[in-house]
C-alpha positions in Angstrom: -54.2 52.5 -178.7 -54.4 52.1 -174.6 -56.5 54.1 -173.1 -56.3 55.0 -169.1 -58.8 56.1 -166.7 -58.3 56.9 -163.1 -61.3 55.9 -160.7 -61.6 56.3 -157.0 -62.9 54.7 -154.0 -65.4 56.3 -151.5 -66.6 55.8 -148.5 -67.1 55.7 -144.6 -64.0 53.8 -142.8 -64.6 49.9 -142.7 -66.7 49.5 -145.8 -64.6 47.1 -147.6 -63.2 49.5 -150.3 -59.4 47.6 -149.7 -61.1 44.8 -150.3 -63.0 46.1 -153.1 -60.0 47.1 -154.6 -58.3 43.6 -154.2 -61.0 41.5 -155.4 -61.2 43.8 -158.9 -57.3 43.7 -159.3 -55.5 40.9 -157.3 -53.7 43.5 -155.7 -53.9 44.9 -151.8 -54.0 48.7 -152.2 -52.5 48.6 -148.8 -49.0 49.0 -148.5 -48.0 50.3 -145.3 -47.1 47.4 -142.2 -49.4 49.5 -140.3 -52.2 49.6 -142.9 -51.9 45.8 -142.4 -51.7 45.1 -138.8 -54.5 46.8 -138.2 -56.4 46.4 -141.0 -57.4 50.0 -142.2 -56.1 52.2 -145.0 -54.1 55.0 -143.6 -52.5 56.4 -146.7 -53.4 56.5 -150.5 -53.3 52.9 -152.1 -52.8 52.2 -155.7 -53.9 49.2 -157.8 -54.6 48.5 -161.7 -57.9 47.4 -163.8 -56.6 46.2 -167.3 -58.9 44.9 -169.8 -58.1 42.9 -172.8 -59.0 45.8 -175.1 -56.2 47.8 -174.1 -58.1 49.6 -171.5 -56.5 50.7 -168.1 -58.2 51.5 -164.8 -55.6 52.8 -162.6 -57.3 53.1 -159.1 -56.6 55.1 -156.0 -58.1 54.0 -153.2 -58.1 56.4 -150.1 -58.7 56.6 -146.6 -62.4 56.2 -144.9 -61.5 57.3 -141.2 -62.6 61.1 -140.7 -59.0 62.2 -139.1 -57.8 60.7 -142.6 -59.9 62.6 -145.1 -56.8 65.0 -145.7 -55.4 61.7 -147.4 -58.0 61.0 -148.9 -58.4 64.7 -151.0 -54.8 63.8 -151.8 -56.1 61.2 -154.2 -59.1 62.8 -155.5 -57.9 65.6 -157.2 -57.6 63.8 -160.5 -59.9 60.5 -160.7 -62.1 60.7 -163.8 -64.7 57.7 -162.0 -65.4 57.3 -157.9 -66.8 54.5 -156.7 -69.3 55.0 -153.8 -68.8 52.1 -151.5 -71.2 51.7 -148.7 -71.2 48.6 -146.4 -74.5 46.8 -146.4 -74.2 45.8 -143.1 -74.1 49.9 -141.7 -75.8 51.0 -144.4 -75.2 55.2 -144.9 -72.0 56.6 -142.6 -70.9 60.0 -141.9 -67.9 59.5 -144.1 -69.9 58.5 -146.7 -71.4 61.7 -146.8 -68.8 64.1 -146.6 -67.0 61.6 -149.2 -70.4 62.3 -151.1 -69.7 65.8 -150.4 -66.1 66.3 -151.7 -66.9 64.6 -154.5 -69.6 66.3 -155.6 -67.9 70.0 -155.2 -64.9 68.9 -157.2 -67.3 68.3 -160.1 -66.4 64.2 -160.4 -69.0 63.5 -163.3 -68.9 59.4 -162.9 -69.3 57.2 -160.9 -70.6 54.0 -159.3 -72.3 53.0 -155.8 -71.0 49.7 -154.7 -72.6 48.0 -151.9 -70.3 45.8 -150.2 -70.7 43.1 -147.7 -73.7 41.9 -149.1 -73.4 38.0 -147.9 -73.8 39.3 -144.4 -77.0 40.2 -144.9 -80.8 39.2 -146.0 -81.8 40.1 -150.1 -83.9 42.2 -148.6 -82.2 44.2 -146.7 -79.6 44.7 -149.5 -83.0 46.5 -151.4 -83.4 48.5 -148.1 -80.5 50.0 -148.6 -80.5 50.5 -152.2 -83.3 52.7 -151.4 -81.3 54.3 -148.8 -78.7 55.1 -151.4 -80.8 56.5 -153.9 -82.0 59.3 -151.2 -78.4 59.6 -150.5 -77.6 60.3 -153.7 -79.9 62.7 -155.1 -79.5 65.7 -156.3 -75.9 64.8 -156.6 -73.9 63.8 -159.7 -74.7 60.0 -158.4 -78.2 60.4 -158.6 -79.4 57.4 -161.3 -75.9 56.0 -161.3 -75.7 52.4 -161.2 -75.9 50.6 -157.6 -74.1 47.3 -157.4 -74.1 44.7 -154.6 -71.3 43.0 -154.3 -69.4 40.7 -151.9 -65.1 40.8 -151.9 -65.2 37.7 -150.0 -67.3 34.9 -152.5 -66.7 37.5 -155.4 -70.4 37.8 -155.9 -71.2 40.5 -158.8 -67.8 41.0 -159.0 -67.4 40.5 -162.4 -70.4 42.6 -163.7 -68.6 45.7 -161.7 -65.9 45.0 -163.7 -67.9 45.5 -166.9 -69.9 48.4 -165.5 -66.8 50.4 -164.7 -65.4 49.6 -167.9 -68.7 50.9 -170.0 -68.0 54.5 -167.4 -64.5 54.3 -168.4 -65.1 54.3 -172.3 -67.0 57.0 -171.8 -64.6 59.1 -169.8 -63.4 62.2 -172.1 -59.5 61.8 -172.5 -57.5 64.5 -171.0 -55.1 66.9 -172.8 -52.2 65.7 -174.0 -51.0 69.1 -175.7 -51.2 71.0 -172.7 -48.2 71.5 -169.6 -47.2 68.3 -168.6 -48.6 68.8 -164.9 -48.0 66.5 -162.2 -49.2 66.7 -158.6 -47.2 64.4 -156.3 -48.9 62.1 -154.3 -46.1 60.0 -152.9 -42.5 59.8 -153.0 -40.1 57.3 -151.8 -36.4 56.2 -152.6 -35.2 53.2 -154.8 -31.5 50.9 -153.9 -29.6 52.1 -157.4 -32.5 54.1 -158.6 -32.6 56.9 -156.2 -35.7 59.3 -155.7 -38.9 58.1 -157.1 -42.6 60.3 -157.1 -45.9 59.5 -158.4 -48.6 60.9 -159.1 -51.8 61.7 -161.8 -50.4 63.4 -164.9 -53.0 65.9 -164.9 -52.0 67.4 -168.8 -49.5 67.0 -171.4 -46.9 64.4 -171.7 -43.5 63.6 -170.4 -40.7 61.7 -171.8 -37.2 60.1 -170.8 -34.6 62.6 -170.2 -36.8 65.4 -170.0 -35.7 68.2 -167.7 -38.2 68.9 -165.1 -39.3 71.7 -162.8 -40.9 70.9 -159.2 -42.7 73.6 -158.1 -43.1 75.5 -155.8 -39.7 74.5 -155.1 -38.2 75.7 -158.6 -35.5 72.7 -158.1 -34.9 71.5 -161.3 -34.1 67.8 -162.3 -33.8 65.4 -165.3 -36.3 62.0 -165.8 -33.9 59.1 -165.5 -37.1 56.7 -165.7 -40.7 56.5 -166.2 -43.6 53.8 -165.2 -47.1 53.7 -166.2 -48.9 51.4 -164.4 -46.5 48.8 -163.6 -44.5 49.5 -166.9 -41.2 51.1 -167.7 -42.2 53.5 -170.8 -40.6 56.4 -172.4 -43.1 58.5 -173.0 -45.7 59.3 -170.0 -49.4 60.8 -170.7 -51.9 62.8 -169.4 -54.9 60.6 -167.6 -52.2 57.7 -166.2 -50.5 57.0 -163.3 -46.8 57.9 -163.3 -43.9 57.4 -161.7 -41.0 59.3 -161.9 -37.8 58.6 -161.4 -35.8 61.6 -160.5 -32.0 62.4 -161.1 -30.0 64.4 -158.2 -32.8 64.5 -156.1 -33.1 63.9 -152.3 -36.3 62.4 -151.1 -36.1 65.1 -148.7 -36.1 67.3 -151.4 -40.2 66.7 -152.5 -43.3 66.6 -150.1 -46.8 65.6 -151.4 -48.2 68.6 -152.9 -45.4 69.6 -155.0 -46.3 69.9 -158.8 -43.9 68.0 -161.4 -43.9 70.4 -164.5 -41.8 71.7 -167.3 -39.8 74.6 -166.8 -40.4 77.6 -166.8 -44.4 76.8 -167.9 -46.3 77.5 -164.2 -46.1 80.0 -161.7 -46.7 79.9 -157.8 -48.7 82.3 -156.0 -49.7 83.0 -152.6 -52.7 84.6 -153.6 -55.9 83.2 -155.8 -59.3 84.5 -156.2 -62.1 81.4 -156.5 -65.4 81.2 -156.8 -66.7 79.3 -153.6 -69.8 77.3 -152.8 -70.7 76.2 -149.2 -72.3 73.0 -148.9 -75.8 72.9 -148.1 -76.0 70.4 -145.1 -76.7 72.7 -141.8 -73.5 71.1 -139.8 -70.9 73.4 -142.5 -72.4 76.0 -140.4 -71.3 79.4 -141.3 -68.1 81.1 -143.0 -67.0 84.6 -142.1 -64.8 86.8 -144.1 -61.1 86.6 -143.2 -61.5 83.1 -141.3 -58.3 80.3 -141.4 -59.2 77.5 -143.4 -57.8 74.3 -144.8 -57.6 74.3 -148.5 -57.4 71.5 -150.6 -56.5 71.2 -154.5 -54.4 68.7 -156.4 -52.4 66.6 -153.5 -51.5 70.2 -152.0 -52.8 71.2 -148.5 -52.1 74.6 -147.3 -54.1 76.7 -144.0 -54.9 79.6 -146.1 -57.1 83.1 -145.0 -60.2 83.7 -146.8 -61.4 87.0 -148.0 -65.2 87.0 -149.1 -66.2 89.4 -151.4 -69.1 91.7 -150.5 -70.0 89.8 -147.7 -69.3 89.2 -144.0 -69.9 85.5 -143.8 -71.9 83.0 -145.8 -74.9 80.2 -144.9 -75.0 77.3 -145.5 -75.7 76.5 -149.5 -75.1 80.0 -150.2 -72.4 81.3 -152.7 -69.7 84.1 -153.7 -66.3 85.1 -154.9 -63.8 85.3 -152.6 -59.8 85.4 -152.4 -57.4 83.0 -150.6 -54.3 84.4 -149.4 -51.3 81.9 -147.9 -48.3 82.0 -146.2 -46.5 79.1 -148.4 -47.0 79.3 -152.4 -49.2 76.9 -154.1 -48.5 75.4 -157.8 -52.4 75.6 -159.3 -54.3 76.7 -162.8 -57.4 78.5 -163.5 -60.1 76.0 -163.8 -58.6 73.9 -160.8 -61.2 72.5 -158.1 -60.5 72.8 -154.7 -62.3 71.9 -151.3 -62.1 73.7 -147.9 -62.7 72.4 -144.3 -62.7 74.3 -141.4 -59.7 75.3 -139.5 -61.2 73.6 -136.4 -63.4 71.4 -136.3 -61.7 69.7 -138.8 -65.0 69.2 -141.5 -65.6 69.9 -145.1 -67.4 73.2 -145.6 -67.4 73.9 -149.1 -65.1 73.8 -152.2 -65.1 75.5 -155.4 -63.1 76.7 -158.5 -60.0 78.5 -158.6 -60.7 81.7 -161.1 -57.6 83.8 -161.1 -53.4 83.3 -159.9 -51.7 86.4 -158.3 -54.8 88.9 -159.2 -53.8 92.3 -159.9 -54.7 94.7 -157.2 -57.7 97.0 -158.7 -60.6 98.5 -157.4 -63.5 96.2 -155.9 -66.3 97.2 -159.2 -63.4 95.8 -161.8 -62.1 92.9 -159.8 -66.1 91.6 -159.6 -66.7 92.5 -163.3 -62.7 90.5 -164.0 -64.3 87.4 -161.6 -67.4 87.1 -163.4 -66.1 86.5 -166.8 -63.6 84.0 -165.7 -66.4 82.2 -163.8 -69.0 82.5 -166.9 -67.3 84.0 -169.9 -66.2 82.3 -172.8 -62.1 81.3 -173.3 -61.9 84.4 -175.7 -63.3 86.4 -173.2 -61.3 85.5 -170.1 -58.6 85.8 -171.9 -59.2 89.0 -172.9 -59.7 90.6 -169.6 -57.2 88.4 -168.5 -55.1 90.5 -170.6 -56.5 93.6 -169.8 -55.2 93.1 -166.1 -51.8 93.1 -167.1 -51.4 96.8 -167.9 -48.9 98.3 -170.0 -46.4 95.4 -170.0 -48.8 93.3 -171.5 -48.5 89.3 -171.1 -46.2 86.8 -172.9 -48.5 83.9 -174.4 -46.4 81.5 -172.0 -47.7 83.2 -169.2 -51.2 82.6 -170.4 -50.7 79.6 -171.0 -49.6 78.1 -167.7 -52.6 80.7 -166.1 -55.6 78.6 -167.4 -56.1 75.2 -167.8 -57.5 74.6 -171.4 -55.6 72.6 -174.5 -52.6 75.0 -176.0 -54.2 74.7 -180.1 -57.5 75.9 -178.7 -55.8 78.5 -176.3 -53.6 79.6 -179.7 -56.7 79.6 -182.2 -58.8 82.2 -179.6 -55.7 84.3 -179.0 -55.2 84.1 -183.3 -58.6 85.7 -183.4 -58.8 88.8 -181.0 -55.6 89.5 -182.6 -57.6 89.6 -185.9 -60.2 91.6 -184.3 -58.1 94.3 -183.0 -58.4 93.2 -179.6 -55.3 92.2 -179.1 -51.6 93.5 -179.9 -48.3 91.6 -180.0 -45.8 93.2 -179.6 -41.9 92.9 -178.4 -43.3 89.1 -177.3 -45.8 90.2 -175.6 -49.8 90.7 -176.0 -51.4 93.9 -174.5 -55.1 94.9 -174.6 -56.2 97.5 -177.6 -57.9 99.6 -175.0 -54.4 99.5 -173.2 -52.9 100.8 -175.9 -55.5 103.1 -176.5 -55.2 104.7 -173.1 -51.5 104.9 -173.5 -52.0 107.0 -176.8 -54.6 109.2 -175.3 -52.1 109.8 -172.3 -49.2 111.1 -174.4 -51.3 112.9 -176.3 -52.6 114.6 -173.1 -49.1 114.3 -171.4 -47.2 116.2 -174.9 -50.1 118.4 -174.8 -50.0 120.3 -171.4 -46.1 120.3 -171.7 -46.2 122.4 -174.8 -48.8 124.5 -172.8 -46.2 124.9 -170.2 -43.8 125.2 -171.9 -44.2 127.1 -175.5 -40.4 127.7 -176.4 -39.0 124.4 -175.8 -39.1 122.1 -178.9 -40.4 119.1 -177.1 -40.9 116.6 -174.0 -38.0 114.9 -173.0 -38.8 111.1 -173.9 -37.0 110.2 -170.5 -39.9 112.4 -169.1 -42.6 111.5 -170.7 -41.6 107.3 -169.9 -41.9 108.6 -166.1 -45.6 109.1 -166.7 -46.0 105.6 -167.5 -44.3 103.8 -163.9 -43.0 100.1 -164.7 -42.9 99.7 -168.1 -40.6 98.0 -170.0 -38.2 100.2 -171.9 -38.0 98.8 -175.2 -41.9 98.4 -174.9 -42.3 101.8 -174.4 -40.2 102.4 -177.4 -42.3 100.1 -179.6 -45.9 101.5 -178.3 -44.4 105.1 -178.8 -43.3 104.8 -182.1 -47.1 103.7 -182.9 -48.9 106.7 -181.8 -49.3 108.7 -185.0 -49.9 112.4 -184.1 -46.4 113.0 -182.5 -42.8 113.2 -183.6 -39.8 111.5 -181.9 -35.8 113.6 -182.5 -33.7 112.2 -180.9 -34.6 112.2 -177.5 -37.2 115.2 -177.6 -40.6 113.9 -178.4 -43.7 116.6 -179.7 -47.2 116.7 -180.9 -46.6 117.1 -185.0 -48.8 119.9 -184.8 -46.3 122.0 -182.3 -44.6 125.0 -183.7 -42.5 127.4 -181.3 -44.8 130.4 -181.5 -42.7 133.4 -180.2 -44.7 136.7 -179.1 -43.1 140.2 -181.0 -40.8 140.8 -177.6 -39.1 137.2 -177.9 -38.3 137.9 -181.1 -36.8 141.3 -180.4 -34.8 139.2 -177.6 -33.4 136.7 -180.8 -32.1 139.4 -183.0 -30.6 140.8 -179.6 -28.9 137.8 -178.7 -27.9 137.8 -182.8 -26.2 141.0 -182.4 -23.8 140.3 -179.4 -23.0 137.3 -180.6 -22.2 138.3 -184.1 -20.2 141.2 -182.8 -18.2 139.0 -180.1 -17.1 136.6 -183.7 -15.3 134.1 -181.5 -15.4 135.5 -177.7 -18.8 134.8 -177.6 -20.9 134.9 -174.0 -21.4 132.6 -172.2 -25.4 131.7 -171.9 -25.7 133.5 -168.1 -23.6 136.4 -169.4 -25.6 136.7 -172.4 -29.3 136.5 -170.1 -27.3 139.2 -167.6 -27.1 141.9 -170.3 -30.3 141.8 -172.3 -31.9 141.4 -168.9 -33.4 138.3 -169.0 -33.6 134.7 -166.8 -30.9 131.9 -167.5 -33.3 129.5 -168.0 -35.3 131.7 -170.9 -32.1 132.3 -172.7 -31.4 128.9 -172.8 -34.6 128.4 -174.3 -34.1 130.7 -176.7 -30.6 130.0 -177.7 -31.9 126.1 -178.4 -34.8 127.6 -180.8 -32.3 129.6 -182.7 -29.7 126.5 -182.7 -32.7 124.5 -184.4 -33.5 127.7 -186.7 -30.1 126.6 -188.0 -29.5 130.5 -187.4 -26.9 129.5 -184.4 -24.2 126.2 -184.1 -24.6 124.9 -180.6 -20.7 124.7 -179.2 -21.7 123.3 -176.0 -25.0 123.8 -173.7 -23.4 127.1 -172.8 -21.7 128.5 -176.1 -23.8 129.4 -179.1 -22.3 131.2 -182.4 -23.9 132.3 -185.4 -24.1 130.4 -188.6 -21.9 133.3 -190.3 -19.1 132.8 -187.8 -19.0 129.3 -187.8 -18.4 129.3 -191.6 -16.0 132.2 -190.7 -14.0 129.5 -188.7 -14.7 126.3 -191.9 -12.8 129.1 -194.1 -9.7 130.0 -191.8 -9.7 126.1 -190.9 -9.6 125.5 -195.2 -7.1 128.5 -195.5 -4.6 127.1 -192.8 -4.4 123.3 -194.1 -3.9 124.4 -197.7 -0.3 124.9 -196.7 -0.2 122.7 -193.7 -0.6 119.4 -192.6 -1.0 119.5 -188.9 -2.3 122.4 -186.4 -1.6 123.1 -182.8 -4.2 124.4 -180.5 -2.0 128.4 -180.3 -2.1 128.2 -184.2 -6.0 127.7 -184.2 -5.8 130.4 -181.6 -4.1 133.0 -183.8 -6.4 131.9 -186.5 -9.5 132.8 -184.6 -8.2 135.9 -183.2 -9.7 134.5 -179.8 -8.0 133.1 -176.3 -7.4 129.4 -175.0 -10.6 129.5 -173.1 -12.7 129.7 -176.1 -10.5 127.7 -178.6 -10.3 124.7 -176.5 -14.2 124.3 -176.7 -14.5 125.0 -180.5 -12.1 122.3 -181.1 -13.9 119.9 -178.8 -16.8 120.8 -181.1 -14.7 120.2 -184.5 -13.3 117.1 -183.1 -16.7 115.5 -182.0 -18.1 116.6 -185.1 -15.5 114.8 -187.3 -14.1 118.1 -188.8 -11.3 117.7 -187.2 -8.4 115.1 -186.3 -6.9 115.3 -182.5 -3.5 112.8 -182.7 -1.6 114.1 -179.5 -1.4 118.0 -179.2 -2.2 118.5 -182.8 -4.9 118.7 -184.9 -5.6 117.2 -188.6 -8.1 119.0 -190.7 -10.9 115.8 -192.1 -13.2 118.3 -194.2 -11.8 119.2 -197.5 
């Protein structure tokens, strides 16, 4: 089976690295007519290594000159292997350095010093300054790395770079081909009959032919009508190569380097993220104070962000902290994700770091340091978990979690498996919530059904509709689900009460209930209204309509309407003269019901509302049918 590696070249402006890259490959990395008139890389340059074992080198070779380095960050966002070039002739350059630097802070964990250029000078002075670059590099994920002198112009040593590149390469971990297909565009241009083509490093995951695609932040959607892999049409694109992808109905207007070619629906963009940062420890990165413009750096994206530095007002040289980056523009990144920063002006590398959390959830400053420290040292489970925890109420569909942290999708689904197990975690509705989430939202009805009873001792329960207000922004259904869970409460209807309650009437509101008995029994079918009935025993509307309900769920009154209650005894009065009536007849007019009842229109009309809603009786025009036999 191929396998693919990306390296990169390094190094201060004039050091041979084009050339480099040409005598490795046989092919001239630069591209552009400027690049060639005068003889310097401006832009990212792209050539390929094969071997005969299958193995594939594809190399990016970027910019050396200082005003360039923005070009050159584009390119070393995903390279697995950097090689170090350093002209023996100048010897250690200030690009080479902050090259060094970049490197370095975006964890690169391979590489190579080449020293190029070395027919133009003495075998001695090639050991000078293979002396020089071991000081260079120490300290430094270079440090012991091999040093290789080599010349691009009589292909001296050229060969055994070749081999030591391939014994880095082997040992190069591959990257995940189950997670998000993740692309971050490094350069687009436009093909006669093909249309828009972009390329880039598949970060994760695969891609095949046909495949509908997302480019984010845009969120323009497209189809691939082609694929390359170094140099080759496939139909199947992997994670580790160089791709490029040709793209259906899109404008080359459309994409700008920086723009992330993904599945849909799979990442989000964000103009917040809260990172871990890590100033460089050379004296000219100077100082960083809190809420300073910066240039930010991650992938091929480059965005002037603000950053916020947590418990601090500025930070030294060497020194470290959390901190949060807040843009105007959104940015397409993961969890785990390097990045570098250079100041706004003086444009120079100052720092870099790892990107912790995407849109973080506003909470006070003791949680959010406790939430940063387990996603910079915690263990997947336990990022996860408070990742969770963040997300409330609503909880988080595994999708979301997914495209939040960059780790393989089996090993994201085994952790999530076992907090699940554990108690940990619920799913429900789709979605996974915290246990102490849930927790808190059990204790808070309990609390919430509590004081309402308190409050309110003759009412049968809290109206659900009222008790979901306590709980601002969830999700209805959710709130069903997570309600019908909590075990010390009962749900009728749409009243919802601790199983405990019972309406607990004192010796005077029960005086007031055979009162209210009394009238209405006497009335048989004129009975008072709810107000009329509070006006003569003396009593508030609102406490007879309390009262009314509790004898209504006594079964000792039948509810009409929310103001007309009758008794039990009169209602079965009316089932009798209802059973009496159709014995003889089929049909019933609403002045035969009437005369029935003994009663008026005013108070017929609502009793047959009630029959008819209640499927006891028929309305087909102006008559009614009788339904109970």
């Amino acid at each position: 089976m191929d396998r693919y590696v990306i390296l990169g070249t390094a190094g201060h402006i004039d050091h041979g690295k084009s050339a480099l890259v040409h005598a490795l490959t046989g092919t001239d990395p630069d591209r552009l007519k400027e690049e060639k008139e005068r003889g310097i890389t401006i832009d990212l340059g792209f050539a390929d290594l094969t071997y005969p074992d299958g193995l594939k080198v594809g190399i990016v070779d970027g910019p050396g000159h200082e005003r360039l380095i923005k070009n050159m960050l584009a390119g070393a966002g995903g390279i697995d292997i950097v090689l170090m070039v350093i002209a023996a002739d100048e010897g250690i350059m200030p690009q080479s350095r902050e090259h060094l630097d970049i490197c370095n802070l975006l964890h690169v964990k391979k590489g190579l010093i080449v020293i190029t250029k070395s027919d133009l000078v003495e075998e001695d002075w090639v050991s000078l300054v293979e002396d020089e670059v071991k000081d260079f590099t120490a300290d430094t994920f270079l440090e012991g790395s091999g040093i290789v002198p080599v010349s691009s112009k009589t292909g001296h040593n050229i060969k055994l770079l070749k081999e030591k590149i391939r014994e880095l390469a082997m040992n190069v971990e591959p990257k995940s081909e189950s997670g998000i297909f993740r692309l971050p565009v490094d350069r687009i241009f436009t093909l006669k009959g093909f249309g828009t083509v972009v390329t880039g490093t598949a970060l994760s995951g695969s891609i095949p032919l046909d495949k509908t695609v997302e480019i984010l932040p845009k969120g323009i959607k497209s189809r691939v009508r082609g694929l390359q892999s170094h140099g080759k049409d496939v139909k199947t694109a992997y994670a580790g190569q160089r791709v490029a992808i040709n793209l259906q109905g899109i404008a080359k207007e459309d994409i700008q380097r920086g723009d992330v070619i993904t599945i849909p629906d799979k990442l989000k963009t964000t103009f917040f993220i809260d990172a871990d940062i890590e100033m460089l420890k050379r004296e000219t990165a100077g100082t960083l104070k809190s809420r300073s413009l910066v240039h930010f750096h991650s992938g091929t994206t480059e965005l002037t962000g603000r950053v916020i530095i947590y418990g601090k007002e500025e930070l030294k040289p060497g020194e470290k902290s959390f901190c949060q980056f807040r843009f105007k523009e959104p940015i397409t990144v993961m969890s785990g994700d390097r990045f570098i920063i250079r100041r706004f002006s003086p444009l120079v590398t100052i720092g870099g770091g790892e990107i912790l959390d995407l849109s973080p959830k506003r909470r006070n400053r003791d949680e959010r340091l406790k939430d940063l420290e387990i996603f910079d040292q915690g263990t997947l489970q336990e990022k996860v978990a408070a990742k969770i925890l963040q997300s409330g109420l609503n909880g988080t569909a595994l999708a979301d979690i997914a495209g939040w942290i960059k780790v393989e999708s089996p090993e994201l689904q085994r952790e999530i498996s076992t907090l699940e197990k554990s108690g940990t975690l619920i799913r429900l509705q789709g979605r996974i919530i915290h246990n102490s989430t849930y927790k808190e939202f059990n204790q808070k009805v309990i609390d919430s059904l509590t004081v309402f009873h308190k409050t309110n001792p003759l009412q049968p329960g809290m109206p659900k509709e009222a008790l979901r207000s306590a709980f601002r922004g969830v999700d209805q259904k959710l709130f069903e689900v997570l309600l019908a869970l909590v075990s010390d409460i009962v749900t009728e209807k749409d009243i919802v009460r601790m199983k405990t309650f019972r309406i607990s009437l004192t010796s005077d509101k029960k005086a007031l209930k055979d009162k209210i008995l009394r009238l209405l029994e006497h009335s048989e079918f004129q009975p008072p209204s709810k107000d009329e009935l509070a006006k003569s025993i003396s009593i508030n509307p609102r406490e007879a309509g309390e009262l009314l309900r509790i004898m209504a769920s006594e079964k000792s009154l039948v509810r009409i309407n929310d103001s007309m209650y009758i008794p039990v005894n009169n209602f079965e009065k009316m089932i009798d003269g209802l059973k009496n009536f159709f014995s003889s007849k089929n049909e019933m007019t609403v002045g035969e019901f009437r005369d029935i009842l003994k009663t008026s229109r005013k108070y017929a009309l609502p009793f047959l509302e009630y029959l008819d809603s209640n499927k006891i009786t028929l309305r087909v025009g102006e008559i009614r049918k009788f339904l109970r036999k």
